[in-house]
PyMOL Python script that loads the backbone (N, CA, C, O; Angstrom):
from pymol import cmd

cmd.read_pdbstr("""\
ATOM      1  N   UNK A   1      52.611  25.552  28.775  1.00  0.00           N
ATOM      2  CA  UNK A   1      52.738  24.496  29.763  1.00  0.00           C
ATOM      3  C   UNK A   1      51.667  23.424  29.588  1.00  0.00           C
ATOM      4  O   UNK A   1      51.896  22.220  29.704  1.00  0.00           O
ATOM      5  N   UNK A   2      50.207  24.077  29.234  1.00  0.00           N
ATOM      6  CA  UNK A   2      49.086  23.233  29.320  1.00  0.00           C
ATOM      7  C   UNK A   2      49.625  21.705  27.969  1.00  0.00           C
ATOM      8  O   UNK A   2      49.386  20.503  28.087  1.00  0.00           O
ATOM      9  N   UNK A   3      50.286  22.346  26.956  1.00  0.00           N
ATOM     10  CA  UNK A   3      50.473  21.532  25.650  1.00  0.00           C
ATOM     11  C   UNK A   3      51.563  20.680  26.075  1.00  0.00           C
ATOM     12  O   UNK A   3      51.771  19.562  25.603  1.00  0.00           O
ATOM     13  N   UNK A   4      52.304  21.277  27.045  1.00  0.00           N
ATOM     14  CA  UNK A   4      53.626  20.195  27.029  1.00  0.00           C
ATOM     15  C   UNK A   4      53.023  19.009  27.912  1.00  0.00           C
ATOM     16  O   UNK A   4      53.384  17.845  27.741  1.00  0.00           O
ATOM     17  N   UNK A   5      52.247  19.318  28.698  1.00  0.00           N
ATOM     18  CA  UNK A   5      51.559  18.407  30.093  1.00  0.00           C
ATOM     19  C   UNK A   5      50.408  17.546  28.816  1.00  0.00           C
ATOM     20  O   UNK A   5      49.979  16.454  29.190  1.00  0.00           O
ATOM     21  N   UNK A   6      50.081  17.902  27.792  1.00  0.00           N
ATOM     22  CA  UNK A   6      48.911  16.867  27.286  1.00  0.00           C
ATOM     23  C   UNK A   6      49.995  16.217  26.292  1.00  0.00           C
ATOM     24  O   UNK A   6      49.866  15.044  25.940  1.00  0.00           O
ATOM     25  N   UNK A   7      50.818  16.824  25.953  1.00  0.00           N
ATOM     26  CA  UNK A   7      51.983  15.648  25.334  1.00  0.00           C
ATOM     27  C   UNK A   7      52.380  14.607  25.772  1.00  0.00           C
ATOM     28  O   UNK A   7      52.530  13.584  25.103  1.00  0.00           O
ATOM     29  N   UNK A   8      52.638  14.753  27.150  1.00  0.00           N
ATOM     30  CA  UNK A   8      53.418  13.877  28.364  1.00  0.00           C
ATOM     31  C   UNK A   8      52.393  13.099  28.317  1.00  0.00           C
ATOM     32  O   UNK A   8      52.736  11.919  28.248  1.00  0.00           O
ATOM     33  N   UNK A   9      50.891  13.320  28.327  1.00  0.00           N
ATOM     34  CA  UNK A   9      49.977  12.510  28.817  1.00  0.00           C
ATOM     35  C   UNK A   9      49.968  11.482  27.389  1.00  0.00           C
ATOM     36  O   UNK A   9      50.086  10.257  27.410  1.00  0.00           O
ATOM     37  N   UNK A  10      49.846  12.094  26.524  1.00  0.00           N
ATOM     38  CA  UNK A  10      49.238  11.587  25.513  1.00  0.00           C
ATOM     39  C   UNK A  10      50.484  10.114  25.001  1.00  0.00           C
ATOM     40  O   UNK A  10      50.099   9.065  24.485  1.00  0.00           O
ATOM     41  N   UNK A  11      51.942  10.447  25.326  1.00  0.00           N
ATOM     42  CA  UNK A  11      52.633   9.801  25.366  1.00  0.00           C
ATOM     43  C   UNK A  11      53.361   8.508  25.994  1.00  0.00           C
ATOM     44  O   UNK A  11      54.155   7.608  25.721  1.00  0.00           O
ATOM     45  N   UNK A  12      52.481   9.072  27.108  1.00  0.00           N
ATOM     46  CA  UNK A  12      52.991   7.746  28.786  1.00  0.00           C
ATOM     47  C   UNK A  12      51.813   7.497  28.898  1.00  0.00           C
ATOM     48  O   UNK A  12      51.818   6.628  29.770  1.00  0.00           O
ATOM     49  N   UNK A  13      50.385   7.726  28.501  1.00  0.00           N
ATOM     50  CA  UNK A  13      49.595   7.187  29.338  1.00  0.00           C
ATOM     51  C   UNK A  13      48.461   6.617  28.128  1.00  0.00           C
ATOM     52  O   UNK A  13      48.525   7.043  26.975  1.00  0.00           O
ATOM     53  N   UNK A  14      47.572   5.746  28.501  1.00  0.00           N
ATOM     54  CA  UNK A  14      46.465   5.538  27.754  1.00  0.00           C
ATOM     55  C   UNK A  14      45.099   6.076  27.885  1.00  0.00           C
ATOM     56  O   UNK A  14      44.046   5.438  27.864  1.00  0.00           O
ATOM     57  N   UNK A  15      45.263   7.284  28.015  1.00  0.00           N
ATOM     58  CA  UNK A  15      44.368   8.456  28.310  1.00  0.00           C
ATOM     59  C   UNK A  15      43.628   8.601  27.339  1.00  0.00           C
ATOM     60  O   UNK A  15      42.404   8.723  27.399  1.00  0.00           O
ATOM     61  N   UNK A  16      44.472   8.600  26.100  1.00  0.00           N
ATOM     62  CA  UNK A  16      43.683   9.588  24.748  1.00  0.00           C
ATOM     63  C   UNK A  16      43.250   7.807  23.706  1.00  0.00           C
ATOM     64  O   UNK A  16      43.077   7.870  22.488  1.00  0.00           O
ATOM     65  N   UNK A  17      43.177   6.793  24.266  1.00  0.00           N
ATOM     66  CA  UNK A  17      43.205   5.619  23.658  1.00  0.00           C
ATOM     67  C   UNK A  17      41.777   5.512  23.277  1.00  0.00           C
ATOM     68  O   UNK A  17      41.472   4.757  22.355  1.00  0.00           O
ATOM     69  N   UNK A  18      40.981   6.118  23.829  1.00  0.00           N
ATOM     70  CA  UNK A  18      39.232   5.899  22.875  1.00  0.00           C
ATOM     71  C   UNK A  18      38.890   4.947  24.304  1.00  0.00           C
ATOM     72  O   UNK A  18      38.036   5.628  24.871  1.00  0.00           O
ATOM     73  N   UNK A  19      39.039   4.203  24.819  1.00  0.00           N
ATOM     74  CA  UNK A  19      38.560   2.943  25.369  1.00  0.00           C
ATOM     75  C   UNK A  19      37.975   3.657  26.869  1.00  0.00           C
ATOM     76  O   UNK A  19      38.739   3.994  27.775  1.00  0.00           O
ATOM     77  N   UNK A  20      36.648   3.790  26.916  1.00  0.00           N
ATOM     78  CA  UNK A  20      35.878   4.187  28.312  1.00  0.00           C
ATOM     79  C   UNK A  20      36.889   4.328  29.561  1.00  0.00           C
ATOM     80  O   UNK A  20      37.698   3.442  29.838  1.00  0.00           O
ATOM     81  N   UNK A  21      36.746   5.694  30.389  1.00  0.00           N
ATOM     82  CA  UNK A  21      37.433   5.570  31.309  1.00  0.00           C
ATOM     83  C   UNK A  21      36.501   6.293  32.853  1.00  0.00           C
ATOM     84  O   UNK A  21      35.276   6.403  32.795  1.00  0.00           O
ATOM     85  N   UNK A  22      37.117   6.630  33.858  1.00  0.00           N
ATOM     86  CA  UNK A  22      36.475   7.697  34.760  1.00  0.00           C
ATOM     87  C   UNK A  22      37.486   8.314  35.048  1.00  0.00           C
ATOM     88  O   UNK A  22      38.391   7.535  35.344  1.00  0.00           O
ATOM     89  N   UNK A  23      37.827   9.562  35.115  1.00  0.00           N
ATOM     90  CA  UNK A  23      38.721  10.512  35.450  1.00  0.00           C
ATOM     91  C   UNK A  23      38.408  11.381  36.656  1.00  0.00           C
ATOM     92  O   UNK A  23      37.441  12.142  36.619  1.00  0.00           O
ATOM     93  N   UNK A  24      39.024  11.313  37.495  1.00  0.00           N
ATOM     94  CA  UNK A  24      38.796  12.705  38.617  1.00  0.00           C
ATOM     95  C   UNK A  24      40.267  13.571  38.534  1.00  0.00           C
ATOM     96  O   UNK A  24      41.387  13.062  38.541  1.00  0.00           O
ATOM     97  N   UNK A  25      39.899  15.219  38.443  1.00  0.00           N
ATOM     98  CA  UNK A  25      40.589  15.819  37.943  1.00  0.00           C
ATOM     99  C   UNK A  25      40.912  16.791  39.517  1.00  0.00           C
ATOM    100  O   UNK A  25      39.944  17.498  39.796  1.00  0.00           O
ATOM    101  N   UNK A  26      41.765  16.872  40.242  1.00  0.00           N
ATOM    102  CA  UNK A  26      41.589  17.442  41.172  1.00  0.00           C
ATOM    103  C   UNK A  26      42.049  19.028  40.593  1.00  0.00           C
ATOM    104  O   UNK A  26      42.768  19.134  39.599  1.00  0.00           O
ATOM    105  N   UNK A  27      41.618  20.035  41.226  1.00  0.00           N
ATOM    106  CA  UNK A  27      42.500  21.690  41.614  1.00  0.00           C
ATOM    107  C   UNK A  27      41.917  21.843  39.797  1.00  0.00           C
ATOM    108  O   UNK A  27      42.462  22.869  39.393  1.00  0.00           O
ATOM    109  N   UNK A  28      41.330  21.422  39.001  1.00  0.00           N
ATOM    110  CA  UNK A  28      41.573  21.703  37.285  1.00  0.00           C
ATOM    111  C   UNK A  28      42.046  22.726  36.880  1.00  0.00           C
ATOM    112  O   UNK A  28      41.621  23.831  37.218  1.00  0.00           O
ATOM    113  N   UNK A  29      42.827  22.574  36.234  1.00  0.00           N
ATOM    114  CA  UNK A  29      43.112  23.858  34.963  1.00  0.00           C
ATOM    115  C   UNK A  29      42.370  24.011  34.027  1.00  0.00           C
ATOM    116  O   UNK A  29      42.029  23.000  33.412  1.00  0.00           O
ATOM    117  N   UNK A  30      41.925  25.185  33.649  1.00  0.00           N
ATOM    118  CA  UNK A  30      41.191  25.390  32.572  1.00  0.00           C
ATOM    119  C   UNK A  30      41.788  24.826  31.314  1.00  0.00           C
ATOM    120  O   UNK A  30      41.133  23.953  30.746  1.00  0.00           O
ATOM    121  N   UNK A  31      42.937  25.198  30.794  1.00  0.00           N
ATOM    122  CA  UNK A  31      42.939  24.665  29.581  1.00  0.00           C
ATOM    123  C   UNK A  31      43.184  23.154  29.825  1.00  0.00           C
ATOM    124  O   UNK A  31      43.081  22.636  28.714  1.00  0.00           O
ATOM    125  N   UNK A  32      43.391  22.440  30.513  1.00  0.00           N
ATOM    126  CA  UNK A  32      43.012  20.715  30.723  1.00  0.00           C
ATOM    127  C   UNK A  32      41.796  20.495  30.645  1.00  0.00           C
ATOM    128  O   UNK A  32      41.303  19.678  29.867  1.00  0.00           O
ATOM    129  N   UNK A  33      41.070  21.309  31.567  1.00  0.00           N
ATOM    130  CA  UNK A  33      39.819  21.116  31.621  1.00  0.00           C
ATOM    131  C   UNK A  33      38.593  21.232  30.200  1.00  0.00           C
ATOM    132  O   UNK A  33      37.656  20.448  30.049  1.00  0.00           O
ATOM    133  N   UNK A  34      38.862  22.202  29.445  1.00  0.00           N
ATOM    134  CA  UNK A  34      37.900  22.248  28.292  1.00  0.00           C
ATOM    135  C   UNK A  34      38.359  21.178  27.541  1.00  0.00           C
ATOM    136  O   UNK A  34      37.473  20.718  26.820  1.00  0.00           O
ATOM    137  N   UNK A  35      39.683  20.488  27.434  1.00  0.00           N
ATOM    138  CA  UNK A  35      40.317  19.637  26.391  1.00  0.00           C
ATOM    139  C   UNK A  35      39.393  18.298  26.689  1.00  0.00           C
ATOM    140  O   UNK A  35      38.555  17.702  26.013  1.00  0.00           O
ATOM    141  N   UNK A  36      40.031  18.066  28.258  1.00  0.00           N
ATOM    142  CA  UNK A  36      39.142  16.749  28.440  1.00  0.00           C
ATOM    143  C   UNK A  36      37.823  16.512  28.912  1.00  0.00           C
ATOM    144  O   UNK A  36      37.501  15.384  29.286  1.00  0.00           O
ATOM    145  N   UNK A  37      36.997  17.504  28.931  1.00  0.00           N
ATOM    146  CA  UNK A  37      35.764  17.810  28.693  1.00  0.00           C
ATOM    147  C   UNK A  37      35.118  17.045  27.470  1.00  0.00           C
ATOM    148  O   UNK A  37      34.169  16.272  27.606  1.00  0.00           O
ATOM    149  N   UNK A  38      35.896  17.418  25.916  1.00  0.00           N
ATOM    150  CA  UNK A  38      35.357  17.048  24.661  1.00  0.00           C
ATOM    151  C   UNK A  38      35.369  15.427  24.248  1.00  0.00           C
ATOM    152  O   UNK A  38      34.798  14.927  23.278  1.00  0.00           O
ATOM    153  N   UNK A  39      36.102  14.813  25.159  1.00  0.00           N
ATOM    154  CA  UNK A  39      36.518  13.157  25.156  1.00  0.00           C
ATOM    155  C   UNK A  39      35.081  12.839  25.352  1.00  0.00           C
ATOM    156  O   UNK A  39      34.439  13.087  26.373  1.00  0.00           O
ATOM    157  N   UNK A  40      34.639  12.267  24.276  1.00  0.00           N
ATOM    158  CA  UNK A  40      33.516  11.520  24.462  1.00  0.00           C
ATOM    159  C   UNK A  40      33.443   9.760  25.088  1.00  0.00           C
ATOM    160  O   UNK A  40      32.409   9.104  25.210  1.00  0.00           O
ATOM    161  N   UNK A  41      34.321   9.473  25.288  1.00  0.00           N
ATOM    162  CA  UNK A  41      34.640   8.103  26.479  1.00  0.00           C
ATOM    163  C   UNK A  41      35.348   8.157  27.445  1.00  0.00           C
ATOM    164  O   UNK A  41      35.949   7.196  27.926  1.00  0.00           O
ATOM    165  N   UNK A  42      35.373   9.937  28.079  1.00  0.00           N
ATOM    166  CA  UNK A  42      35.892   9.949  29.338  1.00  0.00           C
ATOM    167  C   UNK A  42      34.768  10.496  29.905  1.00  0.00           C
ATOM    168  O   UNK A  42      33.933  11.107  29.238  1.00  0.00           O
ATOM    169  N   UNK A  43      34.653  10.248  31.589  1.00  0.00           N
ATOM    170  CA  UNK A  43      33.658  10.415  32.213  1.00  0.00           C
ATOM    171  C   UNK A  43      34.485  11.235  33.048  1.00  0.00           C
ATOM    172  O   UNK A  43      35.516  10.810  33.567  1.00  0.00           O
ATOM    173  N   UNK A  44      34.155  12.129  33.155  1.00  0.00           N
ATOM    174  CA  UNK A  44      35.602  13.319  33.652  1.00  0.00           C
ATOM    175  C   UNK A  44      34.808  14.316  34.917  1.00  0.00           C
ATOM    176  O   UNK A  44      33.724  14.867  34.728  1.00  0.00           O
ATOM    177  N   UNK A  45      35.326  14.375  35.767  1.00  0.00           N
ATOM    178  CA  UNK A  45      34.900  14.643  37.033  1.00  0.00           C
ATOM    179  C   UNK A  45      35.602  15.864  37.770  1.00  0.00           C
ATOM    180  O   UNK A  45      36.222  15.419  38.736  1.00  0.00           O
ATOM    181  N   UNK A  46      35.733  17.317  37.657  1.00  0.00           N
ATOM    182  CA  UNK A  46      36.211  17.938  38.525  1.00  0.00           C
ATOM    183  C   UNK A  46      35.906  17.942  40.100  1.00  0.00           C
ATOM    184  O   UNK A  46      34.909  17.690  40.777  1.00  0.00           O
ATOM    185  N   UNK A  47      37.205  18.339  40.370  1.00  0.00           N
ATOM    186  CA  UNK A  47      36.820  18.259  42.547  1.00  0.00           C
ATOM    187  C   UNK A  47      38.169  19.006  42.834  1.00  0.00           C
ATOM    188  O   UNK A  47      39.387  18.839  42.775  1.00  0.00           O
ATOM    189  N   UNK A  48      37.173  19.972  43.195  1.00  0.00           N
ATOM    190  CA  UNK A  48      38.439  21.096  44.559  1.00  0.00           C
ATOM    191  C   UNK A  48      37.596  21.705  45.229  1.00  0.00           C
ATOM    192  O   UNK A  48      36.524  22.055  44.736  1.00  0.00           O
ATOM    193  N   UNK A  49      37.986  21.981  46.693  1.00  0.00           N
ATOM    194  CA  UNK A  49      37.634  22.537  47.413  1.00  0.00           C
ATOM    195  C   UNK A  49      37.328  23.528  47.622  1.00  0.00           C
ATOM    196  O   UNK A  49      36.405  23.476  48.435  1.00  0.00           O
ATOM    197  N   UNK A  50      37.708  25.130  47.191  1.00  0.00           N
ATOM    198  CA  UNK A  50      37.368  26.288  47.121  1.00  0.00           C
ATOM    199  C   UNK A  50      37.320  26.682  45.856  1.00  0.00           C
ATOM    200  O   UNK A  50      37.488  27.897  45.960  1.00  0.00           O
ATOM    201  N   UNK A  51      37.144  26.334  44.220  1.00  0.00           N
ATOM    202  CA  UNK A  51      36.737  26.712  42.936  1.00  0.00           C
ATOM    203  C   UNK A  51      35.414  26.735  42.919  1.00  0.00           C
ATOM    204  O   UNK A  51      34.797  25.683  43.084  1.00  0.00           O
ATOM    205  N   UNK A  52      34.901  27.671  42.762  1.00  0.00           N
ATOM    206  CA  UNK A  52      33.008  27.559  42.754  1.00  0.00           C
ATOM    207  C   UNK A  52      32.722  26.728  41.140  1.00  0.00           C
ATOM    208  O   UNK A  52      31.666  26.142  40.902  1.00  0.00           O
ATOM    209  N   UNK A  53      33.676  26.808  40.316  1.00  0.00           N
ATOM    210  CA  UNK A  53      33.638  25.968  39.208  1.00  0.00           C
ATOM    211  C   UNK A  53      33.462  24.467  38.816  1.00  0.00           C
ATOM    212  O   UNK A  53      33.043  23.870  37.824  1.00  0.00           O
ATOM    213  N   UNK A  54      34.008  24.098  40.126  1.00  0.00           N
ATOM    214  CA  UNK A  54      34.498  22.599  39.864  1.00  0.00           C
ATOM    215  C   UNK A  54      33.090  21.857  40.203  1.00  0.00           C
ATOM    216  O   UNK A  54      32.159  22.436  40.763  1.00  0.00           O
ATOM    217  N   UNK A  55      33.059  20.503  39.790  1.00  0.00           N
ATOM    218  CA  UNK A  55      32.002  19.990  39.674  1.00  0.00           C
ATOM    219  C   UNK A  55      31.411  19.923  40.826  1.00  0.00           C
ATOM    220  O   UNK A  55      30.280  20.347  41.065  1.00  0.00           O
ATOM    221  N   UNK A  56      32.441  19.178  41.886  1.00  0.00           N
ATOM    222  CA  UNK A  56      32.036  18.851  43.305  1.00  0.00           C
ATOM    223  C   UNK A  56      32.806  19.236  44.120  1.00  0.00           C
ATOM    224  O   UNK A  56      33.908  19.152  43.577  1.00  0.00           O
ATOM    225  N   UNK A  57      32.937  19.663  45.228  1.00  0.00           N
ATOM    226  CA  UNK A  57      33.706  20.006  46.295  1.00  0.00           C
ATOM    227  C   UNK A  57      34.371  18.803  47.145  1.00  0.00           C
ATOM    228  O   UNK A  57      33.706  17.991  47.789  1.00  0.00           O
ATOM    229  N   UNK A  58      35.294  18.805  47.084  1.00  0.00           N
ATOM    230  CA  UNK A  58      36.467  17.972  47.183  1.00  0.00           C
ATOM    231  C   UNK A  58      37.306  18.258  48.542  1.00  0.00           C
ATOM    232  O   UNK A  58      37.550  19.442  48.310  1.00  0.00           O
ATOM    233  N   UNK A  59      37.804  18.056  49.561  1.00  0.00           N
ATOM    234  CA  UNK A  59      39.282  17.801  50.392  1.00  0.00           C
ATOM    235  C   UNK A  59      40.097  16.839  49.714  1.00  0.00           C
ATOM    236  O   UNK A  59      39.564  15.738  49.576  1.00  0.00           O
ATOM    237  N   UNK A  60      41.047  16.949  49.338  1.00  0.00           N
ATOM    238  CA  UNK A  60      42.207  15.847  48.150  1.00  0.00           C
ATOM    239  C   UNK A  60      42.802  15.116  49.659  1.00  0.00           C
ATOM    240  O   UNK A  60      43.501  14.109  49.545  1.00  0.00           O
ATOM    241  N   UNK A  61      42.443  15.759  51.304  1.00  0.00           N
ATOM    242  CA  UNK A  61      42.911  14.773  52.391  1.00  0.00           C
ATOM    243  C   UNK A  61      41.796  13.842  52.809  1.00  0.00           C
ATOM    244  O   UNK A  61      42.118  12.984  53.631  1.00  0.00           O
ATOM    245  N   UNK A  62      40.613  13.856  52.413  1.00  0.00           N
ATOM    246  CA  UNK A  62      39.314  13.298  52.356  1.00  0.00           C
ATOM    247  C   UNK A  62      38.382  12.799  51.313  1.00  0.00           C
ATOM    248  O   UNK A  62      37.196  12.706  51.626  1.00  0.00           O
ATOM    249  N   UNK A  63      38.855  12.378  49.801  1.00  0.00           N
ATOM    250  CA  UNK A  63      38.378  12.114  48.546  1.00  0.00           C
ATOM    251  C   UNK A  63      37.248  11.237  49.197  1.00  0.00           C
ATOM    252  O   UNK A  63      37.588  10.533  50.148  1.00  0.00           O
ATOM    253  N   UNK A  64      36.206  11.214  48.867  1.00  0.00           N
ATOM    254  CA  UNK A  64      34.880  10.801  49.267  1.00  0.00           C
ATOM    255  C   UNK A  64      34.292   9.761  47.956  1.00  0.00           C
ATOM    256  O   UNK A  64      33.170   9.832  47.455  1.00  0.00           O
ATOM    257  N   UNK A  65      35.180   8.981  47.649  1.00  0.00           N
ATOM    258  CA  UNK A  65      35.025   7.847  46.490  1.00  0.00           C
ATOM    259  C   UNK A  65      35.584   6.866  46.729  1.00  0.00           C
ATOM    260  O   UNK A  65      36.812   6.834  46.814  1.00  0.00           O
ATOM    261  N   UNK A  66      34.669   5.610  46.930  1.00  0.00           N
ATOM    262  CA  UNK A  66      35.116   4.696  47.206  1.00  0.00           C
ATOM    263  C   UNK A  66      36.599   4.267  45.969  1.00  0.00           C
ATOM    264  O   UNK A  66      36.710   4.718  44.829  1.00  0.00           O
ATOM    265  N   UNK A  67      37.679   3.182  46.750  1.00  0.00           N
ATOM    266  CA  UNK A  67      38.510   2.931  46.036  1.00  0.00           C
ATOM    267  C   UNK A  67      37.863   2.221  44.490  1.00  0.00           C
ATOM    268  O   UNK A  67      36.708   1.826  44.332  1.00  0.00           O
ATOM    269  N   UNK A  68      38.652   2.208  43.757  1.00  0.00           N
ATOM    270  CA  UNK A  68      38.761   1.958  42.120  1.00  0.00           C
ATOM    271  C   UNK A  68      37.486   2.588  41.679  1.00  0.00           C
ATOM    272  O   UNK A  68      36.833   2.058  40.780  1.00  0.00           O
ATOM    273  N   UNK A  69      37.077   3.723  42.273  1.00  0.00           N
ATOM    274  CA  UNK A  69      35.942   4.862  41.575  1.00  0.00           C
ATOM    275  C   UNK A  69      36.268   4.980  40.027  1.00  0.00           C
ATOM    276  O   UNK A  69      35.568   4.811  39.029  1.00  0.00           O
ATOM    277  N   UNK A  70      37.832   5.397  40.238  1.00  0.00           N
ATOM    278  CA  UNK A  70      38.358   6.140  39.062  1.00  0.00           C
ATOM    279  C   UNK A  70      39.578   5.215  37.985  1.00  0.00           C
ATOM    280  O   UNK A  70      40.495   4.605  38.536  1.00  0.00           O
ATOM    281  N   UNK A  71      39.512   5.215  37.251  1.00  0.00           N
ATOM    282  CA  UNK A  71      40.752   4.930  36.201  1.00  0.00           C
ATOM    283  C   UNK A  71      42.206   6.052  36.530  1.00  0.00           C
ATOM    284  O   UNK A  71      43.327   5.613  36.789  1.00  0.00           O
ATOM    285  N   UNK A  72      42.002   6.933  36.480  1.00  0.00           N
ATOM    286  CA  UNK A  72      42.741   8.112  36.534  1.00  0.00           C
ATOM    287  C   UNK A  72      42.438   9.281  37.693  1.00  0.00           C
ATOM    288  O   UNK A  72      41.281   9.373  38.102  1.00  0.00           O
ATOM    289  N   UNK A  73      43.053   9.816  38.012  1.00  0.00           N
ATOM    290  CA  UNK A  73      42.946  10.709  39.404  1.00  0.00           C
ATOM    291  C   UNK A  73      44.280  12.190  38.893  1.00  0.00           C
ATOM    292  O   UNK A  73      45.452  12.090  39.257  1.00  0.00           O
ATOM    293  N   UNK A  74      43.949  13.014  38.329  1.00  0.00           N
ATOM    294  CA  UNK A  74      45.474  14.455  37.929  1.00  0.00           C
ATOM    295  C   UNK A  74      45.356  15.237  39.018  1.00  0.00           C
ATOM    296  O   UNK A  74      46.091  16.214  39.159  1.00  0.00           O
TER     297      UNK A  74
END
""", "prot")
cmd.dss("prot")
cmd.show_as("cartoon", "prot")
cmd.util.cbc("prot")
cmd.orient("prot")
């Protein structure tokens, strides 16, 4: 599933284009997560609420970032 979802991305979106971005990744999946981890011009941000993993603790009904924080929001 993780490969068909970075296909889709890699295909519709300008994600994997090299060109600086900020990403907030809500709930992450691991295998998303180590992939876009290695992007060295993404600034990649986990946030969920109960993962002791994730970067920051998050409500997805309360995102605590001002608008155009992010390029991308999954």
């Amino acid at each position: 599933m993780a490969k068909i979802c970075m296909v889709f991305l890699a295909e519709n979106t300008t994600l994997f284009d090299e060109t600086p971005k900020k990403f907030l990744h809500i709930a992450p999946e691991i295998a998303f997560e180590q992939r876009l981890k290695r992007l060295k011009y993404l600034e990649y941000l986990t946030a969920d609420l109960f993962d002791p993993n994730a970067m920051v603790k998050v409500d997805v009904a309360d995102i605590p970032f001002p608008n155009d924080s992010f390029d991308a929001i999954f």
